[in-house]
PDB file of N, CA, C and O in Angstrom:
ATOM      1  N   UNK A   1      88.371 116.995 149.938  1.00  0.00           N
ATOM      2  CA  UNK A   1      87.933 115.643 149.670  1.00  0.00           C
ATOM      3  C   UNK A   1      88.175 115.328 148.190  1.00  0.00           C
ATOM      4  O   UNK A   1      87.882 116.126 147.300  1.00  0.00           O
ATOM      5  N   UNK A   2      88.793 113.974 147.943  1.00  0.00           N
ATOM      6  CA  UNK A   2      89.121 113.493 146.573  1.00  0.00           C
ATOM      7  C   UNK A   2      87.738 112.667 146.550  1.00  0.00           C
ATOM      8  O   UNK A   2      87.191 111.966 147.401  1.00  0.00           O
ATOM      9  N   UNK A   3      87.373 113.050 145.157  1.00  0.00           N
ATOM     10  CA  UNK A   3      86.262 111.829 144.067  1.00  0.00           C
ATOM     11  C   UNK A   3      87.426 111.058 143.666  1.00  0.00           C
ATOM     12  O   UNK A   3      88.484 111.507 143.225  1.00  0.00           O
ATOM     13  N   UNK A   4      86.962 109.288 143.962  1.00  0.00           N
ATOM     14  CA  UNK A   4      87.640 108.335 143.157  1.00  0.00           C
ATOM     15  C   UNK A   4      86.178 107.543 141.980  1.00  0.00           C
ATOM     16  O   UNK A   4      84.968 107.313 141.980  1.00  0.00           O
ATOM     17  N   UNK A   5      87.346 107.416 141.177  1.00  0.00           N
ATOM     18  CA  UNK A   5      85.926 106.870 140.150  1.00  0.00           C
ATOM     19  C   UNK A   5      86.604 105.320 139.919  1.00  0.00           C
ATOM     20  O   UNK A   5      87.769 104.957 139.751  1.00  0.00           O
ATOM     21  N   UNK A   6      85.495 104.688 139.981  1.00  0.00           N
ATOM     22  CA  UNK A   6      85.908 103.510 140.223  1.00  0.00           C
ATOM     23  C   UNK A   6      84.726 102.596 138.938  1.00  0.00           C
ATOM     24  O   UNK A   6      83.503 102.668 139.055  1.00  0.00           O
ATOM     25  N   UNK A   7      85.409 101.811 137.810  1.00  0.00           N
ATOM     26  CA  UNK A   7      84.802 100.902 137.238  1.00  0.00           C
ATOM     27  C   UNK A   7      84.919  99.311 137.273  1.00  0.00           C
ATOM     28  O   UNK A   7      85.882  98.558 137.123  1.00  0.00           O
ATOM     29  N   UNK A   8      83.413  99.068 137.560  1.00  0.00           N
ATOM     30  CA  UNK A   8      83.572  97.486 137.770  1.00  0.00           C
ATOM     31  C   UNK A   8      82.784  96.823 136.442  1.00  0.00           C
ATOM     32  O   UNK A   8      81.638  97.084 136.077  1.00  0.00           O
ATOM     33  N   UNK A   9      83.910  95.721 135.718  1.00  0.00           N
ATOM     34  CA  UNK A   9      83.176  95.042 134.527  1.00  0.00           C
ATOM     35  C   UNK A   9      83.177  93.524 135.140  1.00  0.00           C
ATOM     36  O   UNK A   9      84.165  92.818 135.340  1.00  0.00           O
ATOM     37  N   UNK A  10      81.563  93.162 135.426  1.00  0.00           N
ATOM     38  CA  UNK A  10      81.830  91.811 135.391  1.00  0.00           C
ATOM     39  C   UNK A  10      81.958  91.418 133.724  1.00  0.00           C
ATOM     40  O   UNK A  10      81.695  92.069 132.713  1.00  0.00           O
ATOM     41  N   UNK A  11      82.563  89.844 133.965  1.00  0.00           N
ATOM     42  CA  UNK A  11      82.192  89.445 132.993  1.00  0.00           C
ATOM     43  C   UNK A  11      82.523  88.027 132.644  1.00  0.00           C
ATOM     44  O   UNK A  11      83.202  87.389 133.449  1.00  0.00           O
ATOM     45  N   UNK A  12      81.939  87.209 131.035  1.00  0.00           N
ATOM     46  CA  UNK A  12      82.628  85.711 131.166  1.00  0.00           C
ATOM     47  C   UNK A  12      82.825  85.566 129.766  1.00  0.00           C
ATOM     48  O   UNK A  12      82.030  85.791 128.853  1.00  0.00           O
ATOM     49  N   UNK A  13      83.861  85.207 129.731  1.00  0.00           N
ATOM     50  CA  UNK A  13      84.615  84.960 128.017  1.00  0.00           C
ATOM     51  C   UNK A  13      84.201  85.829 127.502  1.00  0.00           C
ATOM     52  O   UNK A  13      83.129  85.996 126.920  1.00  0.00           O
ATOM     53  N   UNK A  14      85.323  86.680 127.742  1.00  0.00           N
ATOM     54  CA  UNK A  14      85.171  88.135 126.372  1.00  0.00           C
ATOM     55  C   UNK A  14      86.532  88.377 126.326  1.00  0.00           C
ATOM     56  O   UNK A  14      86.962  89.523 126.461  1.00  0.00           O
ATOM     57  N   UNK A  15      87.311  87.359 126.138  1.00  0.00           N
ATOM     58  CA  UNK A  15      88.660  87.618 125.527  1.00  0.00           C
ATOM     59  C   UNK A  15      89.104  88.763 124.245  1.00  0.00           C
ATOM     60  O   UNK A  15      89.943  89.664 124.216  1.00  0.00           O
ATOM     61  N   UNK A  16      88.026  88.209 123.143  1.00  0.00           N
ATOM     62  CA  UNK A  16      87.825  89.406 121.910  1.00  0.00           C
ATOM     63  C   UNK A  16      87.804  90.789 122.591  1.00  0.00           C
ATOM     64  O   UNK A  16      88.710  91.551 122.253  1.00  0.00           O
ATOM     65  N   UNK A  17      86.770  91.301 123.640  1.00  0.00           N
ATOM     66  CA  UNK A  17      86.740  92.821 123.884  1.00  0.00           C
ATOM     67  C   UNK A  17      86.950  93.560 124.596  1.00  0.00           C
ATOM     68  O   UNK A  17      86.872  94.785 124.503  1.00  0.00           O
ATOM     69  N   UNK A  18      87.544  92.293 126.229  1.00  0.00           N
ATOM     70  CA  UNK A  18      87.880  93.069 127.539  1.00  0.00           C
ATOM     71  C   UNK A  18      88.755  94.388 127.311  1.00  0.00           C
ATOM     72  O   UNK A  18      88.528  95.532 127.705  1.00  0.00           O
ATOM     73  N   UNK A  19      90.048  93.787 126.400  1.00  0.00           N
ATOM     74  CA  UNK A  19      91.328  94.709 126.174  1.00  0.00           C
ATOM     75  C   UNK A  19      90.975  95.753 125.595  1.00  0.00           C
ATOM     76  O   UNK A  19      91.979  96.456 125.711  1.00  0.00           O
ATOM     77  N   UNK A  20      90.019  96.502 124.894  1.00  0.00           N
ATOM     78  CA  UNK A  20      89.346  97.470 124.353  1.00  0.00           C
ATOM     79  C   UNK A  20      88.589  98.316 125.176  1.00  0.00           C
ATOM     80  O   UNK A  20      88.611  99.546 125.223  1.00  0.00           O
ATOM     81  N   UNK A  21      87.562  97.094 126.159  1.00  0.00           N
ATOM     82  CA  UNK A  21      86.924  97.653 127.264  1.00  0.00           C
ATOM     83  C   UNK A  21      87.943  98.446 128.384  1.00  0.00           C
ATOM     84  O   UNK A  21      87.857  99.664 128.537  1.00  0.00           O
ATOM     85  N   UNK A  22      88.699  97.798 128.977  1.00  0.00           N
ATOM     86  CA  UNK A  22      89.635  98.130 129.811  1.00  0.00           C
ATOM     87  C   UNK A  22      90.518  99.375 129.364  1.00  0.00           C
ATOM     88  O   UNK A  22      90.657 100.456 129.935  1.00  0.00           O
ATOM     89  N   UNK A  23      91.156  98.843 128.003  1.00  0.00           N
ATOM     90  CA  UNK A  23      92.102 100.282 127.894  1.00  0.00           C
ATOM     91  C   UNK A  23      90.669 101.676 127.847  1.00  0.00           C
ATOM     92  O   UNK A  23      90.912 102.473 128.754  1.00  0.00           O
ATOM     93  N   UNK A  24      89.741 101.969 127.287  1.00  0.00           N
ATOM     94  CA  UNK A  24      89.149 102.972 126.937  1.00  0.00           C
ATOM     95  C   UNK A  24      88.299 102.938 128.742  1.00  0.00           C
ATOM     96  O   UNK A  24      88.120 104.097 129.119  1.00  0.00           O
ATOM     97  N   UNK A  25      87.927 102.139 129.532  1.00  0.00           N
ATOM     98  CA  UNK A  25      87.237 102.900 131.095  1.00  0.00           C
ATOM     99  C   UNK A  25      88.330 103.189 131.550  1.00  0.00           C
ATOM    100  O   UNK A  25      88.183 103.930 132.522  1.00  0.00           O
ATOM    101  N   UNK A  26      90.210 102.799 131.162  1.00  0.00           N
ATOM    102  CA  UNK A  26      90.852 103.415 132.222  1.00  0.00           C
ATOM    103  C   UNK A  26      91.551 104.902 132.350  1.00  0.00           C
ATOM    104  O   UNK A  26      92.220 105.484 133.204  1.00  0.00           O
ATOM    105  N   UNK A  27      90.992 105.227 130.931  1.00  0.00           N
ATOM    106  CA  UNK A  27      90.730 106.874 130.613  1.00  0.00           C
ATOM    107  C   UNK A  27      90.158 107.551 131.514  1.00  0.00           C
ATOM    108  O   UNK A  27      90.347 108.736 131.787  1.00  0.00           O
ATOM    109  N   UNK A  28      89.389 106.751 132.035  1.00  0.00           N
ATOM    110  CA  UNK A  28      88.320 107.874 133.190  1.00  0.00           C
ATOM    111  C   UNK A  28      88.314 107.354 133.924  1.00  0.00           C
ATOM    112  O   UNK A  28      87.745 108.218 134.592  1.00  0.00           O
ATOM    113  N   UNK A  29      88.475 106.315 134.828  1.00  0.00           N
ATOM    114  CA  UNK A  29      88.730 105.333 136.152  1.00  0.00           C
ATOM    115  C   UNK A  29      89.905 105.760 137.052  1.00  0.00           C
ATOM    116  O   UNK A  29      90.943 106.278 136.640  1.00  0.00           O
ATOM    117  N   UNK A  30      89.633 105.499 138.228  1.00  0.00           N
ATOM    118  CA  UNK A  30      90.882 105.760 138.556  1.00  0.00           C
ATOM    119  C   UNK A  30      91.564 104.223 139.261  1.00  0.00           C
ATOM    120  O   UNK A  30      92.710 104.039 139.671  1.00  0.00           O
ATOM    121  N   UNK A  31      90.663 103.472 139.226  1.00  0.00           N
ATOM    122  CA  UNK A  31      90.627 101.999 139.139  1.00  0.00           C
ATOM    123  C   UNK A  31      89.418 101.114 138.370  1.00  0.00           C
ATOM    124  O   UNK A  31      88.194 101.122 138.496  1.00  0.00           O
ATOM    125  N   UNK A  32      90.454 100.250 137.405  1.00  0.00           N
ATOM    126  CA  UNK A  32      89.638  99.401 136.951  1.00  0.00           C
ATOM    127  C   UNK A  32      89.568  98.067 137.125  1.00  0.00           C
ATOM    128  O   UNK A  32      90.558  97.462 136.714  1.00  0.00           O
ATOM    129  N   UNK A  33      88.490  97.252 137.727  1.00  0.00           N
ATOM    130  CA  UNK A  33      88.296  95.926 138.223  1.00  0.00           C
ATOM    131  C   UNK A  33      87.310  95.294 137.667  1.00  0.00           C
ATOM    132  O   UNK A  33      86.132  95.651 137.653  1.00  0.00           O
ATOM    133  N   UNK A  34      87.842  94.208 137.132  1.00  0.00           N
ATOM    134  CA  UNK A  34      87.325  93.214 135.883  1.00  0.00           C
ATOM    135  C   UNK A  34      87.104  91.856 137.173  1.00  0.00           C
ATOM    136  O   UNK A  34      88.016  91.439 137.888  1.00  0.00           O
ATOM    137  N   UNK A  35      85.631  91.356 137.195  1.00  0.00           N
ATOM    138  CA  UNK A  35      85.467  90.144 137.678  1.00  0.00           C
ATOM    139  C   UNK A  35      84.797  89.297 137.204  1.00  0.00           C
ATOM    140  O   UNK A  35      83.609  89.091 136.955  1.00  0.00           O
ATOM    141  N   UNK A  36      86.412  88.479 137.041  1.00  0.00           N
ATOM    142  CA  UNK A  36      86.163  87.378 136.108  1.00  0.00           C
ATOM    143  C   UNK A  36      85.249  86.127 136.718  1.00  0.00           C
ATOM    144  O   UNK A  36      85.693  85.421 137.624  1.00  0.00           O
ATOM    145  N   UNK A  37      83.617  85.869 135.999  1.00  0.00           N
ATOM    146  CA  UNK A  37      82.519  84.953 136.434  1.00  0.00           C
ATOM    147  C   UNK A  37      82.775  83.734 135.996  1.00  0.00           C
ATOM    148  O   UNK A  37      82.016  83.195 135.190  1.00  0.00           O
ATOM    149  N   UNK A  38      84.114  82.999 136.562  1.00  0.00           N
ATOM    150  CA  UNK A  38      85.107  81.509 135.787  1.00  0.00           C
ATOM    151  C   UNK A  38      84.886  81.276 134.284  1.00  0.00           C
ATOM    152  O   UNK A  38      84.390  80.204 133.937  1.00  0.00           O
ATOM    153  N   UNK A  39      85.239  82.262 133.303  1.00  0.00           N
ATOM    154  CA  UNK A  39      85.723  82.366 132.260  1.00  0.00           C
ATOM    155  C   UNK A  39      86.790  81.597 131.897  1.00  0.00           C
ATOM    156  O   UNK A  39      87.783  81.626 132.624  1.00  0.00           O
ATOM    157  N   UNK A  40      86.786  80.823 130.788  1.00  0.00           N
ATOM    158  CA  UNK A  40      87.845  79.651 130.559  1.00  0.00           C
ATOM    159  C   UNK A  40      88.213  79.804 129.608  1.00  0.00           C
ATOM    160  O   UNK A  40      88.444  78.829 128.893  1.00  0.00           O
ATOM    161  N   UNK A  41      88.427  81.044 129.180  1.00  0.00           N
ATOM    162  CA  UNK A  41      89.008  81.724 128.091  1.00  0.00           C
ATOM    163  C   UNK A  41      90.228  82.691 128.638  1.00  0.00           C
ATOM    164  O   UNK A  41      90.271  82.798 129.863  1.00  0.00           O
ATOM    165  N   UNK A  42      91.129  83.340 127.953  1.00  0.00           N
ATOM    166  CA  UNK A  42      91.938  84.548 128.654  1.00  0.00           C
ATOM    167  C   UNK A  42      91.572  85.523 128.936  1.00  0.00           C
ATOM    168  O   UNK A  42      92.406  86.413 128.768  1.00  0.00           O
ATOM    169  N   UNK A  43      90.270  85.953 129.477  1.00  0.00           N
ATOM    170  CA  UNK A  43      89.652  87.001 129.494  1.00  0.00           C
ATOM    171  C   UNK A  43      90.211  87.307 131.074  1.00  0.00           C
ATOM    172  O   UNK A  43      89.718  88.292 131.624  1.00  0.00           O
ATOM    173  N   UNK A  44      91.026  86.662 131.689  1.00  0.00           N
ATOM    174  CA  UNK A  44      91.624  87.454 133.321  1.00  0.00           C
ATOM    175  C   UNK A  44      93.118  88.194 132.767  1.00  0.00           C
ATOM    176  O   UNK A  44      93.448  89.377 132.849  1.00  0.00           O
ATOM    177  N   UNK A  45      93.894  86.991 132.160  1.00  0.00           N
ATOM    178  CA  UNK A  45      94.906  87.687 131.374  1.00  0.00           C
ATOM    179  C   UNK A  45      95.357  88.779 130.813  1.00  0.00           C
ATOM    180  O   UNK A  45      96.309  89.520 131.059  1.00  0.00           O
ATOM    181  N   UNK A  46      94.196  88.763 129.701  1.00  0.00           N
ATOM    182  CA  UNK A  46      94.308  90.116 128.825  1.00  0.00           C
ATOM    183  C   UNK A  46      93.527  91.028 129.699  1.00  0.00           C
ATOM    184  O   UNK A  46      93.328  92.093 129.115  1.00  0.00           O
ATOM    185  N   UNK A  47      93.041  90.991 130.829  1.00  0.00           N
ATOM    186  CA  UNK A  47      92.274  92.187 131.283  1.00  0.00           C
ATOM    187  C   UNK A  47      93.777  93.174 132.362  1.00  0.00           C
ATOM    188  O   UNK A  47      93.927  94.380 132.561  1.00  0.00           O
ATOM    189  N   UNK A  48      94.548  92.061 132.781  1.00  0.00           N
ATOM    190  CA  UNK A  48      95.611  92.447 133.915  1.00  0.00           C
ATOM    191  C   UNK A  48      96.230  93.014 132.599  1.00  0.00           C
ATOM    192  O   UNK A  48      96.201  94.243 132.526  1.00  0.00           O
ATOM    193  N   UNK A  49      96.856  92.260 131.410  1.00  0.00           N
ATOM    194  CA  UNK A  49      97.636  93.128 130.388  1.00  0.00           C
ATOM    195  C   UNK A  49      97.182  94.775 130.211  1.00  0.00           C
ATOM    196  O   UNK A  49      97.963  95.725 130.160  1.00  0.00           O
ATOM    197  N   UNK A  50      95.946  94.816 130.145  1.00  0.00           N
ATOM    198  CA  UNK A  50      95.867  96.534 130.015  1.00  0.00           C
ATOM    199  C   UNK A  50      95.845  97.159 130.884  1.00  0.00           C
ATOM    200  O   UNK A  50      95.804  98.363 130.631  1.00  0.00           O
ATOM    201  N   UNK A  51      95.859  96.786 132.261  1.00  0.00           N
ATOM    202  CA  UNK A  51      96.335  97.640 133.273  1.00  0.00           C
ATOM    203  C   UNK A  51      94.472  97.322 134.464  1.00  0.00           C
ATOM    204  O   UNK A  51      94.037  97.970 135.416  1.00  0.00           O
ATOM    205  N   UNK A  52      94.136  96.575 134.035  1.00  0.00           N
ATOM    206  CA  UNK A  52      92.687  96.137 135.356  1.00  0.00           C
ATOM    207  C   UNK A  52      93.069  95.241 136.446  1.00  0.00           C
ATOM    208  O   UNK A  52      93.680  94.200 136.206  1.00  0.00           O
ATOM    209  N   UNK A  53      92.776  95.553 137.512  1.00  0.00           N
ATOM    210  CA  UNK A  53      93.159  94.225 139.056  1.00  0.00           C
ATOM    211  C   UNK A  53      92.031  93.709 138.337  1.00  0.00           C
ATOM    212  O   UNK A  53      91.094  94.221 137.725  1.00  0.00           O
ATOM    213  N   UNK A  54      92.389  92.589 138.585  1.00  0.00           N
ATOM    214  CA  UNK A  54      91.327  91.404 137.776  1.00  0.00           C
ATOM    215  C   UNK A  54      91.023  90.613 139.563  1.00  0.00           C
ATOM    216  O   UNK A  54      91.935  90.242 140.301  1.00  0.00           O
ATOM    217  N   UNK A  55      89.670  90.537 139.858  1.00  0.00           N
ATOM    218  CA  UNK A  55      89.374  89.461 140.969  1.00  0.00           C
ATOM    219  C   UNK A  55      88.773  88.121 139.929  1.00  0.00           C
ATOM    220  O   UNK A  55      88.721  88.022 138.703  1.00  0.00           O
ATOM    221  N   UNK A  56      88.396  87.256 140.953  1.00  0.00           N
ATOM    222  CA  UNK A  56      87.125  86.153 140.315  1.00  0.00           C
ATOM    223  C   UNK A  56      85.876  85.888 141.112  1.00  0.00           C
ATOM    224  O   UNK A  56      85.824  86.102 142.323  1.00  0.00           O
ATOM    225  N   UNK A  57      85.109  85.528 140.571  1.00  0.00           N
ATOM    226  CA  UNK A  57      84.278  84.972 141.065  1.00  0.00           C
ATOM    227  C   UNK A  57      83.337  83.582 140.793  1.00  0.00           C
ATOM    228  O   UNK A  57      82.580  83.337 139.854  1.00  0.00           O
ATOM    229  N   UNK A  58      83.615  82.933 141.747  1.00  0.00           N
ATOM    230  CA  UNK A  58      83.011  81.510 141.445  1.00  0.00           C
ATOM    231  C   UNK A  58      81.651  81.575 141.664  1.00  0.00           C
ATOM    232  O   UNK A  58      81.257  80.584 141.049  1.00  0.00           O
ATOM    233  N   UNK A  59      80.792  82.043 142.087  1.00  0.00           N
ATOM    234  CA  UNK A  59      79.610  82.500 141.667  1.00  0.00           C
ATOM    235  C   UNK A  59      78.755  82.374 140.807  1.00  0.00           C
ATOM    236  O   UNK A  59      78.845  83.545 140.438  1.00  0.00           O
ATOM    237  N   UNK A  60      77.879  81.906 140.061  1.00  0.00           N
ATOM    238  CA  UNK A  60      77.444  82.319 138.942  1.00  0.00           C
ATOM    239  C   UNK A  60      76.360  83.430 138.365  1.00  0.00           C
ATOM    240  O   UNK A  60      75.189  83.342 138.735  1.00  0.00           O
ATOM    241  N   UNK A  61      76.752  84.435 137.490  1.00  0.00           N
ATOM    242  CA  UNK A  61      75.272  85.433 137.776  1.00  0.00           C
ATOM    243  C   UNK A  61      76.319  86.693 137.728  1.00  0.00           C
ATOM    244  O   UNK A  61      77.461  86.766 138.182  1.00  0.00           O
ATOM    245  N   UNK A  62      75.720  87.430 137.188  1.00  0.00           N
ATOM    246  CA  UNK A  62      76.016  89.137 136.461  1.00  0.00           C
ATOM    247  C   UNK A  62      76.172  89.796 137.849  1.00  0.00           C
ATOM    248  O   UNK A  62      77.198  90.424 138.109  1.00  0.00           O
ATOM    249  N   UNK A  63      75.044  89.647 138.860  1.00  0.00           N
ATOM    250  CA  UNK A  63      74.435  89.976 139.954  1.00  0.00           C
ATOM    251  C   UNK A  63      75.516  89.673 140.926  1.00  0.00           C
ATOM    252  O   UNK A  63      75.938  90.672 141.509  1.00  0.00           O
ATOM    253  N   UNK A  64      76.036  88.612 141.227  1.00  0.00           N
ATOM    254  CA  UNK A  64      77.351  87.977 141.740  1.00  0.00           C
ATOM    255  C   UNK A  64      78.125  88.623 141.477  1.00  0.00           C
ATOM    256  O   UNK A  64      78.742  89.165 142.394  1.00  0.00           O
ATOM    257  N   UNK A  65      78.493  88.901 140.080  1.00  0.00           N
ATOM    258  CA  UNK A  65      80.080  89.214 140.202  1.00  0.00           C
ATOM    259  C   UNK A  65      80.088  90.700 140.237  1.00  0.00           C
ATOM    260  O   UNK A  65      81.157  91.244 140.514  1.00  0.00           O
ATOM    261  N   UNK A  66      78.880  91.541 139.956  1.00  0.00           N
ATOM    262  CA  UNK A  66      78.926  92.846 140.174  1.00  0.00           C
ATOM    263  C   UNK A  66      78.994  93.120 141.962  1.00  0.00           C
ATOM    264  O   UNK A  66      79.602  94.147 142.264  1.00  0.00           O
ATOM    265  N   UNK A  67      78.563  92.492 142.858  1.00  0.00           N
ATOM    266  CA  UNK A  67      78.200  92.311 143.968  1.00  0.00           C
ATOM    267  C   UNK A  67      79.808  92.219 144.284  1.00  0.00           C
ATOM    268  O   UNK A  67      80.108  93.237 144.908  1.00  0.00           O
ATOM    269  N   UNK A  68      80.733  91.541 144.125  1.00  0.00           N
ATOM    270  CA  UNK A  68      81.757  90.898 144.362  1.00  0.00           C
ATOM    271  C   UNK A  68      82.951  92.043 143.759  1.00  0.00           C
ATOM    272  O   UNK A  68      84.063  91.939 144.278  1.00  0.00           O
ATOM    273  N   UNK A  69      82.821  92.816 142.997  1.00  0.00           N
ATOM    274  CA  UNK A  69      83.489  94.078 142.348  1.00  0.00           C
ATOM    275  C   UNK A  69      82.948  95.155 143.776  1.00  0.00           C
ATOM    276  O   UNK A  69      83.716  95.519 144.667  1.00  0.00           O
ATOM    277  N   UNK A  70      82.207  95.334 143.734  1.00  0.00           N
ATOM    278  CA  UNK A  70      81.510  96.420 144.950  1.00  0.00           C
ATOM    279  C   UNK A  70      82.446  96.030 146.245  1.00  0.00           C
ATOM    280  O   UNK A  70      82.827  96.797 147.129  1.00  0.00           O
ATOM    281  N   UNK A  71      82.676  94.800 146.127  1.00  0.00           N
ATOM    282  CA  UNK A  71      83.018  94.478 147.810  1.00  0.00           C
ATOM    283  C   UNK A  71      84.162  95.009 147.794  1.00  0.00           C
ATOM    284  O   UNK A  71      84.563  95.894 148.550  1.00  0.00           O
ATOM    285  N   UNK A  72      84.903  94.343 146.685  1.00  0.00           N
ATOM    286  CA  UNK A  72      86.644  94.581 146.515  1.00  0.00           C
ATOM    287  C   UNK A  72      86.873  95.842 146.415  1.00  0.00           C
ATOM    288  O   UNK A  72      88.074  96.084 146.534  1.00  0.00           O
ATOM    289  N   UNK A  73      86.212  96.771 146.242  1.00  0.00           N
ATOM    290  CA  UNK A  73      86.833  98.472 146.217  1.00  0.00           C
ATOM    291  C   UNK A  73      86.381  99.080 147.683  1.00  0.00           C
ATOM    292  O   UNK A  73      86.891 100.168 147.948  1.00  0.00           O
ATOM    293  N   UNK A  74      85.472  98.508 148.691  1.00  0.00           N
ATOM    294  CA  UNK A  74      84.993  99.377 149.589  1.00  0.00           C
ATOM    295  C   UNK A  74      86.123  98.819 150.895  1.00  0.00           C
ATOM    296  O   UNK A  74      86.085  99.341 152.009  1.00  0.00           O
TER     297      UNK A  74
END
């Protein structure tokens, strides 16, 4: 049996730190999924640039989009 490690960042306008966030969890991830909570900034952009499947969520709420990361990996 394989362990997959799997990180989910919600989040909304963090253009400044996704790309930092992302490159350093995909050190230890073996997927990283950024869900973007309609951020109107480039924070889906720069998250696909470092190598994260970026979903969205129209949703509003931390709770939502972590909920919505959970779904997309199972």
């Amino acid at each position: 049996m394989s362990i997959k490690v799997y990180t989910i960042i919600p989040c909304y306008n963090e253009e400044n730190a996704i790309g930092r966030i992302v490159a350093e969890s995909i050190q230890y991830s073996d997927k990283v999924v950024v869900v973007d909570n309609n951020s109107i900034d480039h924070t889906s952009s720069i998250a696909e640039q470092f190598g994260a499947e970026v979903i969205r969520c129209t949703q509003p709420g931390v709770g939502a989009a972590t909920r919505a990361g959970i779904c997309s990996i199972l």
